[in-house]
KEFI-236439 format. One record per residue (C-alpha): y, z, x; residue number from 1; residue in three letters. Coordinates in steps of 0.02 Angstrom, whole numbers. Example, Ala and Ser with C-alpha at 12.3 -4.5 7.8 and 13.67 -1.06 7.14 Angstrom:
KEFI-236439
(pt (-225 390 615) 1 'ala');
(pt (-53 357 684) 2 'ser');
end
This chain:
KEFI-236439
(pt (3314 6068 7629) 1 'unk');
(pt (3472 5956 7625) 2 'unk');
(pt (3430 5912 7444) 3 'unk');
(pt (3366 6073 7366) 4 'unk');
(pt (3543 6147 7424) 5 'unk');
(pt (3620 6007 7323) 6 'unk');
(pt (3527 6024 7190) 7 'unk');
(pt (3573 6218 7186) 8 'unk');
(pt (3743 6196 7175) 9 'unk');
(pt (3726 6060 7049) 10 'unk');
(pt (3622 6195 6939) 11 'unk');
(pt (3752 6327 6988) 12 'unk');
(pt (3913 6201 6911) 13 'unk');
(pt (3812 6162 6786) 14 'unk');
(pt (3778 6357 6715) 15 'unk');
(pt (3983 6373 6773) 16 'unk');
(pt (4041 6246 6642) 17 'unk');
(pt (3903 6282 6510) 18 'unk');
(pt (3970 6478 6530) 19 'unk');
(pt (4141 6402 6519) 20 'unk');
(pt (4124 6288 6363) 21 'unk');
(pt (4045 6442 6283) 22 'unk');
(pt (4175 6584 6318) 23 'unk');
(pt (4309 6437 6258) 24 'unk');
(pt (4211 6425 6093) 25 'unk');
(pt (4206 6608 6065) 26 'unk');
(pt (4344 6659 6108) 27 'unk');
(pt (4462 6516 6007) 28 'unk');
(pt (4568 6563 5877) 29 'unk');
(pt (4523 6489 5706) 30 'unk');
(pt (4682 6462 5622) 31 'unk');
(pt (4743 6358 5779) 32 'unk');
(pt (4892 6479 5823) 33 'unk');
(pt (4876 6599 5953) 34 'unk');
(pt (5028 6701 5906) 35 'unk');
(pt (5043 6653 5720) 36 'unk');
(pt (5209 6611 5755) 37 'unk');
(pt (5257 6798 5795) 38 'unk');
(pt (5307 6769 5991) 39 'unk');
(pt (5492 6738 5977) 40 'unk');
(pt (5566 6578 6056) 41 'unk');
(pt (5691 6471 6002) 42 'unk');
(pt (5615 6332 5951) 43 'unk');
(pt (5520 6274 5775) 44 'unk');
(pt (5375 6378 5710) 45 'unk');
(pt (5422 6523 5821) 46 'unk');
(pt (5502 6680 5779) 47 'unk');
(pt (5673 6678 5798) 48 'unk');
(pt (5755 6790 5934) 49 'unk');
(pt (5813 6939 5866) 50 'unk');
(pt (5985 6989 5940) 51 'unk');
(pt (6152 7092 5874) 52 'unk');
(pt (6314 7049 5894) 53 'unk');
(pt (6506 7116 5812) 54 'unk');
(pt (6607 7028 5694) 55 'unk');
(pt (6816 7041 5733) 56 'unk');
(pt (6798 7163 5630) 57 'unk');
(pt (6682 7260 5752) 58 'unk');
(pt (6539 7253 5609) 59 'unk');
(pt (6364 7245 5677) 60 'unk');
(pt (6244 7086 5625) 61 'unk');
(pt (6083 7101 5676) 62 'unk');
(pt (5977 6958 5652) 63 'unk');
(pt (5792 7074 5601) 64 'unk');
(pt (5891 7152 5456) 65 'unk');
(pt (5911 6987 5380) 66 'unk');
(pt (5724 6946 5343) 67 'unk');
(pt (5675 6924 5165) 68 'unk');
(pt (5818 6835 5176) 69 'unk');
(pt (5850 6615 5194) 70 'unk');
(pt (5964 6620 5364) 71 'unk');
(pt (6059 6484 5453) 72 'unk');
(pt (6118 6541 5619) 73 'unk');
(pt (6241 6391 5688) 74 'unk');
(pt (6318 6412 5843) 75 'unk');
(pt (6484 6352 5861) 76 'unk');
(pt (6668 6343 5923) 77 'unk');
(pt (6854 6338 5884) 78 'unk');
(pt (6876 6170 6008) 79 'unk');
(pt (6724 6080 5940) 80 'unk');
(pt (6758 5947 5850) 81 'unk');
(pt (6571 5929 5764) 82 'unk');
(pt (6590 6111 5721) 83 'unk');
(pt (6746 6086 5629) 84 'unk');
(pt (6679 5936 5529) 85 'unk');
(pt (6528 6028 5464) 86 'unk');
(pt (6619 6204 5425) 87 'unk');
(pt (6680 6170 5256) 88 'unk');
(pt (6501 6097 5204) 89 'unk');
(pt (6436 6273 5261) 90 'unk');
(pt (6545 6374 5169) 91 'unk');
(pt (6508 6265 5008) 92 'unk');
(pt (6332 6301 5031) 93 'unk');
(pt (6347 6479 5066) 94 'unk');
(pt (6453 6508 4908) 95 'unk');
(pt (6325 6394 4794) 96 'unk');
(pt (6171 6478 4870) 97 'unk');
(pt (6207 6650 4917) 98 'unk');
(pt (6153 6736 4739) 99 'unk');
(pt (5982 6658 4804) 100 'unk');
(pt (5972 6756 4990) 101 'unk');
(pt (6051 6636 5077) 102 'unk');
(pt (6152 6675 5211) 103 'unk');
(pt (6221 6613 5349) 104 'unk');
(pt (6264 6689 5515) 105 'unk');
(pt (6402 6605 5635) 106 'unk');
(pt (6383 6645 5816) 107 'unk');
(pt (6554 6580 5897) 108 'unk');
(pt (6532 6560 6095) 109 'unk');
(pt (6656 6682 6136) 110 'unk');
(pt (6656 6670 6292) 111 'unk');
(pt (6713 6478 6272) 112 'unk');
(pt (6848 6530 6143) 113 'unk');
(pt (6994 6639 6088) 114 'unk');
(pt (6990 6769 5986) 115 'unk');
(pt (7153 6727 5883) 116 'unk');
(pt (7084 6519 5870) 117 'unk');
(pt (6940 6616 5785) 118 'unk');
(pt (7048 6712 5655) 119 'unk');
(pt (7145 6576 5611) 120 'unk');
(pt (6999 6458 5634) 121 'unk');
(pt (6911 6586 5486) 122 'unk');
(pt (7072 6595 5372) 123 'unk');
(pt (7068 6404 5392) 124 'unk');
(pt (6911 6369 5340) 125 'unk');
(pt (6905 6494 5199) 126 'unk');
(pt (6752 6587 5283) 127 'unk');
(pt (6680 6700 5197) 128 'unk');
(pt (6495 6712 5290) 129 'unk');
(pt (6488 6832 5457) 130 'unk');
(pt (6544 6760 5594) 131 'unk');
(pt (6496 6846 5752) 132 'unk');
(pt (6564 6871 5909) 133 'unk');
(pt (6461 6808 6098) 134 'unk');
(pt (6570 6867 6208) 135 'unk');
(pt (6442 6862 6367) 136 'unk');
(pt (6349 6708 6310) 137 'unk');
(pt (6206 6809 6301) 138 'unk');
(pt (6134 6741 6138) 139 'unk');
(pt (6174 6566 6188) 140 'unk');
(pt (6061 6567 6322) 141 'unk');
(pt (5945 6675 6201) 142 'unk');
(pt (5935 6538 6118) 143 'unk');
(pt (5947 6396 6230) 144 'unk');
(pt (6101 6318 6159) 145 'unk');
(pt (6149 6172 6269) 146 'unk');
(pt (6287 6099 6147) 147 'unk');
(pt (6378 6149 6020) 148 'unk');
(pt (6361 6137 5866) 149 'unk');
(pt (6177 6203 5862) 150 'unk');
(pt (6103 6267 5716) 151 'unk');
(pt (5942 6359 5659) 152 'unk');
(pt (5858 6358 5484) 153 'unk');
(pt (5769 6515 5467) 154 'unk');
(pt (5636 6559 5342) 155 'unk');
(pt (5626 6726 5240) 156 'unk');
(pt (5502 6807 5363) 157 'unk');
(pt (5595 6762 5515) 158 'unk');
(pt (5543 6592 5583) 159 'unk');
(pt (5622 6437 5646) 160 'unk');
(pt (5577 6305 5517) 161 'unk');
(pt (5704 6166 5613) 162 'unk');
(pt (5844 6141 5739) 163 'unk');
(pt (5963 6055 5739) 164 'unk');
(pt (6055 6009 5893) 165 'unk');
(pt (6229 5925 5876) 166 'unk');
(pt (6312 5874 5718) 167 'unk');
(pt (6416 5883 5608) 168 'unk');
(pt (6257 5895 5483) 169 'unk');
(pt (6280 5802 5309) 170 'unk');
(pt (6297 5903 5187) 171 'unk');
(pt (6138 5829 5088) 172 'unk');
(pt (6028 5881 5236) 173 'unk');
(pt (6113 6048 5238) 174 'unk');
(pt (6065 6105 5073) 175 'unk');
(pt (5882 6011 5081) 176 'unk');
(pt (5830 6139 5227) 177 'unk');
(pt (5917 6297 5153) 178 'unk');
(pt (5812 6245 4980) 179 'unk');
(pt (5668 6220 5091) 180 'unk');
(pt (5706 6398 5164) 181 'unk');
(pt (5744 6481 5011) 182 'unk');
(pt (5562 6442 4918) 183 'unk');
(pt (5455 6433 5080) 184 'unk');
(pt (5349 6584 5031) 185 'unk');
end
């Protein structure tokens, strides 16, 4: 008796993980990605978090309206030195690759910084990209920014092709991933 009741139960797990392997099989998605990418997170091969924010000019930027379009979004600030160091290589890049739909959106941390060290950080720098305003923080947490500078290459249909945490980023490796960006198809 002892042994027929182990025997059922081994029957039982057996059937269990046979029934299991086979709803697994079926039910798998062929091209490997659940989401195709479409779920947005902050992180590479994910769609990037959509989010609007002003300008000092009180101009909307919202992130969605961009597709079709290469994007950087770097998140930055007046008192980082990093930031500083890799602001004129953005603007160079944004003036040489901007007739191409490149563009690049600057999301100060606001909430870290002064709005009149942001105007004069702008004139400084000869900006001439959006730079947006996150006053809250609420788009720093969006996107998980844990130090500044961070910055996000962004493909024409909306997804995070790298990160890049910290800098300043050479300018070399700046315009590899926007030309990366630009003829990803």
């Amino acid at each position: 008796m002892q042994q027929s009741r182990t025997s059922r139960r081994r029957i039982l797990f057996i059937g269990i993980l046979i029934l299991g392997a086979a709803w697994t099989l079926l039910s798998a998605n062929e091209d490997g990605k659940s989401t195709a990418g479409l779920t947005p997170a902050p992180q590479k091969g994910f769609l990037a978090p959509d989010f609007t924010l002003e300008t000092l000019d009180g101009e909307s930027v919202t992130l969605s309206d961009l597709r079709g379009k290469a994007v950087l979004v770097n998140f930055w600030a007046t008192w980082c030195p990093p930031c500083r160091a890799e602001m004129p290589a953005f603007q160079e890049a944004y003036r040489d690759y901007e007739a191409q739909g490149f563009v690049i959106v600057a999301v100060n941390a606001t909430s870290q910084d002064g709005i009149g060290d942001i105007d004069a950080f702008i004139e400084k720098f000869g900006l001439s990209f959006p730079v947006v305003l996150d006053k809250d923080g609420a788009v720093n947490q969006l996107y998980q920014v844990r130090s500044l500078p961070t910055s996000f290459f962004i493909d024409k249909e909306g997804v995070i092709s790298e990160v890049v945490i910290g800098g300043p980023i050479a300018e070399a490796l700046i315009r590899a991933r926007i030309e990366e960006i630009i003829d990803r198809k």
